[in-house]
C-alpha positions in Angstrom: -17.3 -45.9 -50.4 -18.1 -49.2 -51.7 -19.6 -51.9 -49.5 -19.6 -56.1 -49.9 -22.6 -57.6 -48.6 -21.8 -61.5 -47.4 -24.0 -63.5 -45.8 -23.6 -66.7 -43.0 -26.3 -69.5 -42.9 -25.9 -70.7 -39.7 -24.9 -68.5 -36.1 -25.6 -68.4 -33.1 -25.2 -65.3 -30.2 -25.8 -65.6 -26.5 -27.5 -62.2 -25.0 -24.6 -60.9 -22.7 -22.2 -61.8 -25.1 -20.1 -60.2 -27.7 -19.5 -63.3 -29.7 -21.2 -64.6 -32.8 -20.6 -68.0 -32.9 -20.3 -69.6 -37.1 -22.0 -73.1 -36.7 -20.7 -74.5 -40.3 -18.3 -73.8 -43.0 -19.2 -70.5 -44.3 -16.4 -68.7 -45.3 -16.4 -65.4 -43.4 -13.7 -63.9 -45.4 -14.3 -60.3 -46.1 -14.6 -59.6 -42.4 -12.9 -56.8 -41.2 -12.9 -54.4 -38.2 -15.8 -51.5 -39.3 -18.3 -54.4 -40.9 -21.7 -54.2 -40.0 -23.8 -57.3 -38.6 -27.3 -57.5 -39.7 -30.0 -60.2 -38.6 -33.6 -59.4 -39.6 -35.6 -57.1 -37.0 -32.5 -56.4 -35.0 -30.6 -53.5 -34.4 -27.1 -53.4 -36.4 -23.8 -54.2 -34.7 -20.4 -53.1 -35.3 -18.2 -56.3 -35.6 -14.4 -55.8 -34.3 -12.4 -59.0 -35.0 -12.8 -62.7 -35.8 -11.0 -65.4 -35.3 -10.9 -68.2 -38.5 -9.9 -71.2 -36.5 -12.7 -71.2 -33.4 -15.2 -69.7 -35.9 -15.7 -66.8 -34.0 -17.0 -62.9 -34.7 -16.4 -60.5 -32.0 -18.6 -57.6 -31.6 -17.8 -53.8 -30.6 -20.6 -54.6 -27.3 -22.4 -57.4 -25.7 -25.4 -58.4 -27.8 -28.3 -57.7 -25.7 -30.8 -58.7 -27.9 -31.5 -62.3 -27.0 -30.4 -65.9 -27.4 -30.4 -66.5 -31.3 -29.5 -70.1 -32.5 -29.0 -71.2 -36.1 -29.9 -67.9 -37.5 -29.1 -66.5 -40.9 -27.1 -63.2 -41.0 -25.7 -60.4 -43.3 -22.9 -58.3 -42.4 -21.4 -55.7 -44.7 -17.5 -54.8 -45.1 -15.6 -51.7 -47.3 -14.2 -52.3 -49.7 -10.5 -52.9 -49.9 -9.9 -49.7 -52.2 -11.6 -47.6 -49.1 -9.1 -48.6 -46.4 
């Protein structure tokens, strides 16, 4: 199984909540249900769906690991030629 690794300047998460909100332009484009979110020193998160137009990741649980704002993250998706 091959993986992409894409990265987003500029989030931000509410603790309670299982949306990541995209504060700019990045393109989240290789997002698909099964890709791993990574933000440094926190425990990896399974991301669900995601919605282009309100800039929105949805996660598989509420984050509950505190308030980030303007963070830089990494998620991971398979490749098209695994699914």
């Amino acid at each position: 199984m091959s993986d992409y690794i894409y990265s987003l300047s500029d989030i931000s998460l509410s603790n309670g909540s299982p949306t990541v909100v995209v504060n700019n332009s990045d393109s989240f484009f290789g997002v698909v249900e099964g890709s791993q979110l990574f933000i440094a020193s926190k425990v990896p998160v399974t991301i669900t769906s995601h919605d282009v137009e309100d800039k929105t990741l949805t996660l598989s649980s509420n984050w509950d690991q505190g308030n980030l704002s303007n963070v830089c993250l990494l998620y991971t998706s398979p490749s098209p030629r695994d699914a």
